[in-house]
PyMOL commands that place a pseudoatom at each C-alpha (Angstrom):
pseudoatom trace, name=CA, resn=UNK, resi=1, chain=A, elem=C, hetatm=0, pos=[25.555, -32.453, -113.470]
pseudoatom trace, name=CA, resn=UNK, resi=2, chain=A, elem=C, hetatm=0, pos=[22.786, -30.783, -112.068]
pseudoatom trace, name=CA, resn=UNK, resi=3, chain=A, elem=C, hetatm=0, pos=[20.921, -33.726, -110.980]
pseudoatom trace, name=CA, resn=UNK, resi=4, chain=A, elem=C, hetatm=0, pos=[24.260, -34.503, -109.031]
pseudoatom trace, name=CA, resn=UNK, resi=5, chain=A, elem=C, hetatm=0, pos=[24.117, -31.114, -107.287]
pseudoatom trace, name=CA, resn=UNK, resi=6, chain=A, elem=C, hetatm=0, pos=[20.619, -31.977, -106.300]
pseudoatom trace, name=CA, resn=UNK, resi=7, chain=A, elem=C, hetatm=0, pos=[20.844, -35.591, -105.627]
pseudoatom trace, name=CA, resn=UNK, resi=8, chain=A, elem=C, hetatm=0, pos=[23.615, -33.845, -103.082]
pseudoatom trace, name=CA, resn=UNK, resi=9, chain=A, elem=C, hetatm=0, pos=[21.092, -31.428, -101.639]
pseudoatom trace, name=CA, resn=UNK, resi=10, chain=A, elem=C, hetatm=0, pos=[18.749, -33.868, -100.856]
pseudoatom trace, name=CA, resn=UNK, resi=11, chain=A, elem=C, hetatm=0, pos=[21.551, -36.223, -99.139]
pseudoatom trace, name=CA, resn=UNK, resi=12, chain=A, elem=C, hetatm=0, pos=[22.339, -33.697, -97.075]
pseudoatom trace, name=CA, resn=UNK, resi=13, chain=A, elem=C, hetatm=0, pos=[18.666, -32.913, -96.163]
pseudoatom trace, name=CA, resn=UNK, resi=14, chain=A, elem=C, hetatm=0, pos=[18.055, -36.674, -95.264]
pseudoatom trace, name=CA, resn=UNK, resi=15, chain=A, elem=C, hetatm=0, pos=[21.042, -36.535, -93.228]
pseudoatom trace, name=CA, resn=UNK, resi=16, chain=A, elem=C, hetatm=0, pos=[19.745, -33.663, -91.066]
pseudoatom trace, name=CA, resn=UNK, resi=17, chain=A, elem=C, hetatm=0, pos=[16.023, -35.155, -90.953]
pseudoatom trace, name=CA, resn=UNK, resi=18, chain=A, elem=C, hetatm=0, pos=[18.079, -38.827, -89.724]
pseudoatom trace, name=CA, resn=UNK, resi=19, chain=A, elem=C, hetatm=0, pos=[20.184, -36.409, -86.899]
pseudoatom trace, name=CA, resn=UNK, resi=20, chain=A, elem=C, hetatm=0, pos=[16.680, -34.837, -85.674]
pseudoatom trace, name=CA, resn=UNK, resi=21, chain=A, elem=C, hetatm=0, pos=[14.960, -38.222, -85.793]
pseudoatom trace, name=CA, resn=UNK, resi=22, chain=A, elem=C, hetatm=0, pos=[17.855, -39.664, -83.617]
pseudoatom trace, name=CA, resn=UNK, resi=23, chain=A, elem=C, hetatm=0, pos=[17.546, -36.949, -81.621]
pseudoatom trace, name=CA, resn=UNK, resi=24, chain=A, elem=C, hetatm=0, pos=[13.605, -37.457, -80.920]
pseudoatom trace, name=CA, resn=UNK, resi=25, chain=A, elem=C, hetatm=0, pos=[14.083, -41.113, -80.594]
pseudoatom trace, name=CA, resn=UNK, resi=26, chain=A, elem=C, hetatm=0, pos=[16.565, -40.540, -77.530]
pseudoatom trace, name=CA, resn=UNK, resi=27, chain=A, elem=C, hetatm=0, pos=[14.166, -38.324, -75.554]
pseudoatom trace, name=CA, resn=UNK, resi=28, chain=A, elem=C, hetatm=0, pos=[10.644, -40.649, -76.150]
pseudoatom trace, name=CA, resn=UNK, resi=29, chain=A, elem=C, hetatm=0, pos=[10.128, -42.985, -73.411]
pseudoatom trace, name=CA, resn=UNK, resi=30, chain=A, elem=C, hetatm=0, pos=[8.393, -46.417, -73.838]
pseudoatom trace, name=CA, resn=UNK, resi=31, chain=A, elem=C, hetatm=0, pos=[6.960, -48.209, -71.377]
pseudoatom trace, name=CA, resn=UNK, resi=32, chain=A, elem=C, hetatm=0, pos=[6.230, -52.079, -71.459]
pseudoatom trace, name=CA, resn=UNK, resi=33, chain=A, elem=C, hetatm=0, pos=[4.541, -54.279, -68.751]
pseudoatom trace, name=CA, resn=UNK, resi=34, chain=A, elem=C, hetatm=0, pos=[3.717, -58.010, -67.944]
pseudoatom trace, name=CA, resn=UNK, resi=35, chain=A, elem=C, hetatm=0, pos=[1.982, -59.813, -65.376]
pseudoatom trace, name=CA, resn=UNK, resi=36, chain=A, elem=C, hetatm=0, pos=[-0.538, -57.708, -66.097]
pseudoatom trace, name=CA, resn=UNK, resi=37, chain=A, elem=C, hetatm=0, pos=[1.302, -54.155, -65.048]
pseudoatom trace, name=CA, resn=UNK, resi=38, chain=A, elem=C, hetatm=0, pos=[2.802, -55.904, -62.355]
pseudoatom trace, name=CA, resn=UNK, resi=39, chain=A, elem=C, hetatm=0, pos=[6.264, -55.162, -63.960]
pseudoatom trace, name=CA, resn=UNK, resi=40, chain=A, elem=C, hetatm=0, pos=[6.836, -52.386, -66.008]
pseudoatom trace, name=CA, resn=UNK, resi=41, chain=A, elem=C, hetatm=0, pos=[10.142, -51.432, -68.252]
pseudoatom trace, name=CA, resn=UNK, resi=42, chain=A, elem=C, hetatm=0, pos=[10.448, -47.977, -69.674]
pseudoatom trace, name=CA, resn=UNK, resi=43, chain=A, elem=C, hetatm=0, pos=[13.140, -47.556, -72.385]
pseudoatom trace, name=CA, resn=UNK, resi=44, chain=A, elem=C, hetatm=0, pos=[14.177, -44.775, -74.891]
pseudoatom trace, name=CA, resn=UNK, resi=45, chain=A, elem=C, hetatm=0, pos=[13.482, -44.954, -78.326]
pseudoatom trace, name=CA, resn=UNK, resi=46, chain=A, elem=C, hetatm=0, pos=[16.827, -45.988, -78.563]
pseudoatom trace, name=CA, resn=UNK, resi=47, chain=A, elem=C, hetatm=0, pos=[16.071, -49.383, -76.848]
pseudoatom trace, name=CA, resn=UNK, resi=48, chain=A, elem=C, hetatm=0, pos=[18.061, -47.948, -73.337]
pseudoatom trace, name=CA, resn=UNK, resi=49, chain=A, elem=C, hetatm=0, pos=[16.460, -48.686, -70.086]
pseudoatom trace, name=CA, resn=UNK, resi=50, chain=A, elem=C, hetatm=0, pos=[15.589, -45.505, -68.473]
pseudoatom trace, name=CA, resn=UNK, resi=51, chain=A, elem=C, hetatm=0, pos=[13.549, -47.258, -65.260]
pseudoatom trace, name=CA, resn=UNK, resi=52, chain=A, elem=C, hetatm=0, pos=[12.008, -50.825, -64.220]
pseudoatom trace, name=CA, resn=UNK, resi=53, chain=A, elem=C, hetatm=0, pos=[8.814, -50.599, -61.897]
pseudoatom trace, name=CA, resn=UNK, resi=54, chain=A, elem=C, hetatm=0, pos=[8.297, -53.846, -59.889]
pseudoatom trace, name=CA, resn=UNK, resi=55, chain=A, elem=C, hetatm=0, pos=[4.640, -54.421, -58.332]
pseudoatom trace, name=CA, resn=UNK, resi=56, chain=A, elem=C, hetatm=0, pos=[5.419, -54.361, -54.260]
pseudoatom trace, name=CA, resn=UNK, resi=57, chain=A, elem=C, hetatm=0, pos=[3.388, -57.565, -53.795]
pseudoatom trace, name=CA, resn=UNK, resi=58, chain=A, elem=C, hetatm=0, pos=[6.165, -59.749, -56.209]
pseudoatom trace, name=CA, resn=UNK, resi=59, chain=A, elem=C, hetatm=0, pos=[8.571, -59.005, -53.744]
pseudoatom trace, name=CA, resn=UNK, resi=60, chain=A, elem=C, hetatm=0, pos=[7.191, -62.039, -51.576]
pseudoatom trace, name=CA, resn=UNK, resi=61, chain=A, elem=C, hetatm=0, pos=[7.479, -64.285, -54.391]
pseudoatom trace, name=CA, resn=UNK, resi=62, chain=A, elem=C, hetatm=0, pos=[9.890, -66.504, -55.885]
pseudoatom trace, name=CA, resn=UNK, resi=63, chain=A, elem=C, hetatm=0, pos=[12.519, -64.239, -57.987]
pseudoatom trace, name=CA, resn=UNK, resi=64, chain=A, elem=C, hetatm=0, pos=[12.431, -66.673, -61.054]
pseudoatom trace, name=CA, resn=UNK, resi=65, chain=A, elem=C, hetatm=0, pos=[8.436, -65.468, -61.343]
pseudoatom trace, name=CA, resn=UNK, resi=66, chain=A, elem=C, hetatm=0, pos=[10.211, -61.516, -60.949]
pseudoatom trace, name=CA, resn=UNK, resi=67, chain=A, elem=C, hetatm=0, pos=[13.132, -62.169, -63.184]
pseudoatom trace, name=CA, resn=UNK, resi=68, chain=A, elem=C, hetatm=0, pos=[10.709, -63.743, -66.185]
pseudoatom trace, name=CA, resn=UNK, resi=69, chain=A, elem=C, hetatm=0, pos=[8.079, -60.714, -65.615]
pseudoatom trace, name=CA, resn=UNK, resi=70, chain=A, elem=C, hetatm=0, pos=[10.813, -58.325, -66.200]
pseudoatom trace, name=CA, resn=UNK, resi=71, chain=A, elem=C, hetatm=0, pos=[12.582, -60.071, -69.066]
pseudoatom trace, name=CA, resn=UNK, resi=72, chain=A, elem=C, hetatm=0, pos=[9.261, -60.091, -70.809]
pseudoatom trace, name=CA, resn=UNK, resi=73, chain=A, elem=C, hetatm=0, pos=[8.114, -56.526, -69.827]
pseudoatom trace, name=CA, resn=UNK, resi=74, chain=A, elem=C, hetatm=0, pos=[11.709, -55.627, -71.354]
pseudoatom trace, name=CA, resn=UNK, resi=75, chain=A, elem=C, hetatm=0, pos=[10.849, -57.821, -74.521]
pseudoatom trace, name=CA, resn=UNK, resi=76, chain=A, elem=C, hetatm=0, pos=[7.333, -56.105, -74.635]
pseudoatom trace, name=CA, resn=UNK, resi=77, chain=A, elem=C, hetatm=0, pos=[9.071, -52.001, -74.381]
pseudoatom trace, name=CA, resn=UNK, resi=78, chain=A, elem=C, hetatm=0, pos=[11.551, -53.478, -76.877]
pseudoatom trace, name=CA, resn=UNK, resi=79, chain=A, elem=C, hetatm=0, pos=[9.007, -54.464, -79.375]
pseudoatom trace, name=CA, resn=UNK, resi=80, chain=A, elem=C, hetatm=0, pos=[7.333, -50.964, -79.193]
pseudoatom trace, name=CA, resn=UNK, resi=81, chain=A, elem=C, hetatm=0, pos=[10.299, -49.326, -79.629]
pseudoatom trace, name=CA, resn=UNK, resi=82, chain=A, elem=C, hetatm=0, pos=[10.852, -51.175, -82.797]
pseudoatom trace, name=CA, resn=UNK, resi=83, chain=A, elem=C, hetatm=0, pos=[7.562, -49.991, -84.327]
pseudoatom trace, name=CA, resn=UNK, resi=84, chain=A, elem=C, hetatm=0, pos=[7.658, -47.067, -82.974]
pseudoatom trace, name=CA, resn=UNK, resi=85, chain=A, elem=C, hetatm=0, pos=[11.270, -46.176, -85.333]
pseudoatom trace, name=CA, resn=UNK, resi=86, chain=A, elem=C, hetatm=0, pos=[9.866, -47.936, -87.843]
pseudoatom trace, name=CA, resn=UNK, resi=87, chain=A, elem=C, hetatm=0, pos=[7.033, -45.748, -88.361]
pseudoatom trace, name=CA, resn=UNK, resi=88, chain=A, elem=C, hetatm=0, pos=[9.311, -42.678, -87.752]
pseudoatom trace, name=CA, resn=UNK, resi=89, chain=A, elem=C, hetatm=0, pos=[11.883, -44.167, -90.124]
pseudoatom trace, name=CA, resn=UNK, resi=90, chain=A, elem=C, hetatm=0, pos=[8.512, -44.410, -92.727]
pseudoatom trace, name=CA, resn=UNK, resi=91, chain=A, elem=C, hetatm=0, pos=[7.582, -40.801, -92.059]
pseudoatom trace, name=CA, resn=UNK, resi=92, chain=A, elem=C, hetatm=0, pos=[11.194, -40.191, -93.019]
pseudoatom trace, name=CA, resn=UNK, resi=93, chain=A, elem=C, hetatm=0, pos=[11.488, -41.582, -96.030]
pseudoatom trace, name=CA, resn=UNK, resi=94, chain=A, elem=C, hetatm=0, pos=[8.033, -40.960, -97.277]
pseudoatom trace, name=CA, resn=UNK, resi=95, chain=A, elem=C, hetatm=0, pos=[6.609, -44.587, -96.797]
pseudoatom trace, name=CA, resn=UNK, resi=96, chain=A, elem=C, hetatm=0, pos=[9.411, -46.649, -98.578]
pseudoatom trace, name=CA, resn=UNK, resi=97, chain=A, elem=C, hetatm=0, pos=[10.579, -49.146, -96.395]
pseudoatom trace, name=CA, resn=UNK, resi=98, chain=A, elem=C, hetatm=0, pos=[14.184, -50.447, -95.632]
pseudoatom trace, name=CA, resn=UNK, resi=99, chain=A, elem=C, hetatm=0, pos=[15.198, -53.247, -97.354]
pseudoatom trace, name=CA, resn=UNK, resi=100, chain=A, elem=C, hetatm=0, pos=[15.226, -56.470, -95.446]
pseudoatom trace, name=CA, resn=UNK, resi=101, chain=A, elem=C, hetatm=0, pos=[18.071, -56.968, -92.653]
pseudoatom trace, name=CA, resn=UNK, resi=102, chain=A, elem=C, hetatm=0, pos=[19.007, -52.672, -93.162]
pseudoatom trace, name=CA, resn=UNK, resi=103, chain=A, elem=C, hetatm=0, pos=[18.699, -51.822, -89.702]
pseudoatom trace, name=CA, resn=UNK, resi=104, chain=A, elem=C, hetatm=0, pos=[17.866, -47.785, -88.366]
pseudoatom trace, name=CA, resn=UNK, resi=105, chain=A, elem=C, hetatm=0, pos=[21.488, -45.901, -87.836]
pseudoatom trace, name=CA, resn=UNK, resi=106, chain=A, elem=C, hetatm=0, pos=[21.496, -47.109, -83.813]
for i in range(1, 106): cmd.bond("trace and resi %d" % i, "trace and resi %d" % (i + 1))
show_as sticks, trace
zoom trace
């Protein structure tokens, strides 16, 4: 029973580390660009768009051209996101990775 009681503990610790790391995630900001910084996307780390920059000189352009930058600035911010929790997540759990399709807690 006492490796119960401690198998417990240590829940509860990893709980509290996953709560902080949530926290952090929600307050780092991310930015991703295409077109060459012409369009930039900033999210949180929880994938949330906190601001989209647009390059003054697209403005004159065809929107298509505009609406693909930002779609793949978005994709761009979205994949750094994603490594950036998974490296966090790894920190957390002392390099052992999730299993495959086990997605972070967000």
């Amino acid at each position: 029973m006492k490796n119960l009681g401690q198998m417990m503990k240590q829940a509860q610790q990893m709980q509290a580390k996953m709560a902080e790391m949530q926290e952090q995630l929600a307050a780092v900001e991310i930015k991703g660009a295409s077109g060459a910084g012409l369009v930039e996307v900033t999210l949180n780390g929880k994938g949330d768009v906190r601001a989209v920059r647009i390059d003054p000189s697209l403005m004159s352009g065809e929107t298509e051209i505009v609406e693909d930058l930002i779609v793949a600035a978005h994709n761009d911010a979205k994949a750094k996101v994603e490594r950036f929790a998974s490296e966090e997540m790894k920190k957390l759990t002392g390099g052992i990775e999730l299993p495959p399709g086990m997605k972070l807690p967000f």
